[in-house]
N, C-alpha and C positions, 0 to 999 in steps of 0.2 A: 504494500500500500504506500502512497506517494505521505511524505511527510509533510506537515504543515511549515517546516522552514525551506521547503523547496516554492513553494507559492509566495507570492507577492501580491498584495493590496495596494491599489490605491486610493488612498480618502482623500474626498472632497467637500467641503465644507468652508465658509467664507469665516466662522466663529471661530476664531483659536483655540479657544477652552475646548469646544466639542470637538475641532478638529484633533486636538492633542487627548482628550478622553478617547475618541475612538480609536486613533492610532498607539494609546497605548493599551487600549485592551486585546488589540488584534496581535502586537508583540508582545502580551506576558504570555501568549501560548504557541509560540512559534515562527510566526509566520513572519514575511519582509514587508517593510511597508514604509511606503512614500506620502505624501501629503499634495494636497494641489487648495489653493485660496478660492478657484473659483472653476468656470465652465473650459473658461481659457487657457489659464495654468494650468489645467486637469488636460487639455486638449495637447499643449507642447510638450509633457510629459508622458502622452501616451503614444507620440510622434515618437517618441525620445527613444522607449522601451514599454511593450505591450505588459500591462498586469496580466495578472490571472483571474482578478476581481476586480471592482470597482465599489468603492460605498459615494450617496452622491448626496448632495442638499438639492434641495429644488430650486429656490429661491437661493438667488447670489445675483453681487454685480457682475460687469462684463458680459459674461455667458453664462444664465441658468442652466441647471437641470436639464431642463425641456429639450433647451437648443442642443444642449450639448449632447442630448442621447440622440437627437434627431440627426445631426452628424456624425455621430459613430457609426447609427444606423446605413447610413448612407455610402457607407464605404467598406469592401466585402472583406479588408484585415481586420475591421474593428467592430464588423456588424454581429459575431457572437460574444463580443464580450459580456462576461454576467456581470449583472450590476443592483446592486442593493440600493433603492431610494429611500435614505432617512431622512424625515421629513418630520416640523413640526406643524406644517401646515395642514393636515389631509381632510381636516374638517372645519376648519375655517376660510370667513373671505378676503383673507391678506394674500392670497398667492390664487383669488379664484379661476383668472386667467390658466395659469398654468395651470392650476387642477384640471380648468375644463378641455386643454390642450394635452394632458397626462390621460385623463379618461377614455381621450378621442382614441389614442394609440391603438394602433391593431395588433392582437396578439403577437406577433413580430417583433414589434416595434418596443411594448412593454419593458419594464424593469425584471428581473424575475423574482425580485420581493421588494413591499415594499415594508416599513418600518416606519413606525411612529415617536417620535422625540417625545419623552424622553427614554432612551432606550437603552436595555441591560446590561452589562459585559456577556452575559450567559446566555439569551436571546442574540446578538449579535455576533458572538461566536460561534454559538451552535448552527444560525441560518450560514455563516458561510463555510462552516465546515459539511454543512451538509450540501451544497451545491458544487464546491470542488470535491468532498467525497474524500476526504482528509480529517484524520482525529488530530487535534490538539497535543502537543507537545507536554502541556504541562495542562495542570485541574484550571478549569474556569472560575474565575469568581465567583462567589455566589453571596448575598448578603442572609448572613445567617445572624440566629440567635440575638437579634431586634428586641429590644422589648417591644411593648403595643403602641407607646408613646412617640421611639425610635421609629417604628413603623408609619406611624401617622404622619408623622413629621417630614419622613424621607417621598411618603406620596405626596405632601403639600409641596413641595419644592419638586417633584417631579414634572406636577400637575401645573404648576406657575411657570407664567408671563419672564421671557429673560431679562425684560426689561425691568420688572419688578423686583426681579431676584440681583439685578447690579444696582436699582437702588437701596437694596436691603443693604446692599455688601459697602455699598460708598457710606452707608450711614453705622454701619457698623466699624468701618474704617479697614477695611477688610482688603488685601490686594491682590 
């Protein structure tokens, strides 16, 4: 069976935090992984050297999501790339455009998961282990042993607004 440090991820994401949360849940089990800021960056990096993966944000400057899968699509070295859309949009009307241009896709064209922000190490792991068909190098995270408080706590801040959650952090003085 192919090992998970033989694969390579590319996350894309325009949020640092998220971009560096994902990338580094995808490296504490193995696997290689690059980063891209947006649709663009994501686009000369995969000019550069083809992933095995893709994780994607929808919404970013420059070059979305959208566009950017539509040009992948469009060209027959980059048109099987698998690609995870993480997304904190998928039920609101901040990104309805592209949802309604995400929806339109013909099964072709699609993501072949998509993901909703905010999203697991262990959910995020296991959907791309299970699409390249590679096990994890080491144990996934798991958040265990929560009290009920811890727990509550951890879904209110999952469940919140980012812009909420860095005024909390400015007022907390937090960096």
């Amino acid at each position: 069976m192919v090992k998970a440090s033989e694969k390579k991820i590319l996350v894309v994401d325009d949020e640092p935090d998220v971009r560096n949360f994902l990338a580094t849940c995808i490296q504490d089990v193995g696997f290689m992984v690059d980063s891209a800021v947006d649709g663009q960056d994501a686009l000369e990096k995969i000019e550069k050297e083809m992933p095995d993966l893709m994780t994607l944000d929808m919404v970013m400057p420059r070059k979305s999501g959208i566009e950017l899968i539509r040009t992948l699509r469009k060209n027959d070295k980059w048109s099987k790339l698998p690609i995870i859309v993480i997304t904190a949009h998928a039920r609101n009307e901040f990104a309805s455009e592209d949802i309604k241009s995400f929806n339109a896709f013909t099964s072709g064209l699609k993501p072949r998961r998509t993901i909703e922000k905010p999203v697991t190490p262990e959910i995020l792991v296991n959907t791309i282990c299970q699409i390249l068909e590679v096990e994890p190098e080491t144990d996934i995270p798991r958040a265990k042993g929560l009290s009920s408080d811890q727990e509550n706590l951890v879904k209110m801040i999952q469940n919140s607004d980012s812009k909420i959650l860095q005024q909390i952090k400015n007022i907390l003085g937090a960096n």
